[in-house]
C-alpha positions in Angstrom: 5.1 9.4 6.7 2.2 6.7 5.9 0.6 5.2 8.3 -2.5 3.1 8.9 -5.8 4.4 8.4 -4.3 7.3 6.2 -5.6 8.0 2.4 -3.3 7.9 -0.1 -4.3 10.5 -3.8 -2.7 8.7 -6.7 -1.9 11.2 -9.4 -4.7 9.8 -11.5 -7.2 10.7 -9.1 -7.8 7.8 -7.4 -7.7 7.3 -3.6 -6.8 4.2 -1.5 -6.9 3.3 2.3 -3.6 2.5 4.2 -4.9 -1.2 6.0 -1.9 -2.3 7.0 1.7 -1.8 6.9 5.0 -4.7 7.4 8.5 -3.6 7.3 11.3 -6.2 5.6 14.7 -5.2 5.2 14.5 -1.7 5.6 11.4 -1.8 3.0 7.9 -0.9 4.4 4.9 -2.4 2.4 1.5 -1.1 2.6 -1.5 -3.2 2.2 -4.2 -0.6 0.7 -7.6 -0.9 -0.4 -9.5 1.7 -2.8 -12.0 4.3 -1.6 -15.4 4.6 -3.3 -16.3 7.4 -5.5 -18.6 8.5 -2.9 -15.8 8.8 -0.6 -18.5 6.6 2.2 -16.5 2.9 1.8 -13.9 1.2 0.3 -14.4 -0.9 -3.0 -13.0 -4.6 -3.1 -9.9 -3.3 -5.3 -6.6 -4.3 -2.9 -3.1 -3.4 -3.3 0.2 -3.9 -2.1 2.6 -1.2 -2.5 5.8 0.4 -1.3 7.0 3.7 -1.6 10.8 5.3 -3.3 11.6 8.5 -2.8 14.4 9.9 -5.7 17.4 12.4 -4.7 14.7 15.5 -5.3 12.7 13.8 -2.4 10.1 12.7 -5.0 8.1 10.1 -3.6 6.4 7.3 -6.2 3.8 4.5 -5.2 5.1 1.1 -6.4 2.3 -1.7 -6.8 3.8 -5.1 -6.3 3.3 -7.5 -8.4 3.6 -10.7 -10.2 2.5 -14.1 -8.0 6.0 -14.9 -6.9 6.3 -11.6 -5.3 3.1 -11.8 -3.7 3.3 -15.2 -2.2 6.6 -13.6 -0.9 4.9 -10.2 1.3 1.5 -11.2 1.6 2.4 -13.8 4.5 4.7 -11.0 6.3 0.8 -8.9 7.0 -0.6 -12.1 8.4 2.4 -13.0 10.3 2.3 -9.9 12.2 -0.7 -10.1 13.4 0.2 -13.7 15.5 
């Protein structure tokens, strides 16, 4: 399970805050920002993502993009906070 305020290891190394998290149709998007290299702050390198899982119970991190899509899930994280 991901929650806010967990780290999430990309399979290249990298490592990125959980911020904030919306759920839309049964989809849950996480808003995640990138940790340092010194592991001490997070860089100004944002994401939005969700997460599929295949039949072997793979999961994969899936980085939304394109502008449409974003204008689209980026009001959902400031709705929810109204």
């Amino acid at each position: 399970m991901i929650d806010i305020d967990k780290v999430l290891a990309l399979g290249n190394g990298e490592e990125y805050l959980v911020l904030d998290k919306v759920k839309d149709n049964d989809v849950c998007y996480f808003y995640i920002a990138k940790i340092n290299d010194t592991k001490t702050d997070i860089e100004n390198n944002y994401k939005i993502v969700t997460v599929s899982s295949d039949d072997n119970n793979n999961s994969s991190i899936i980085e939304i993009t394109g502008e449409d899509r974003l204008k689209e899930i980026l009001p959902m994280f400031d709705n929810k906070k109204s």
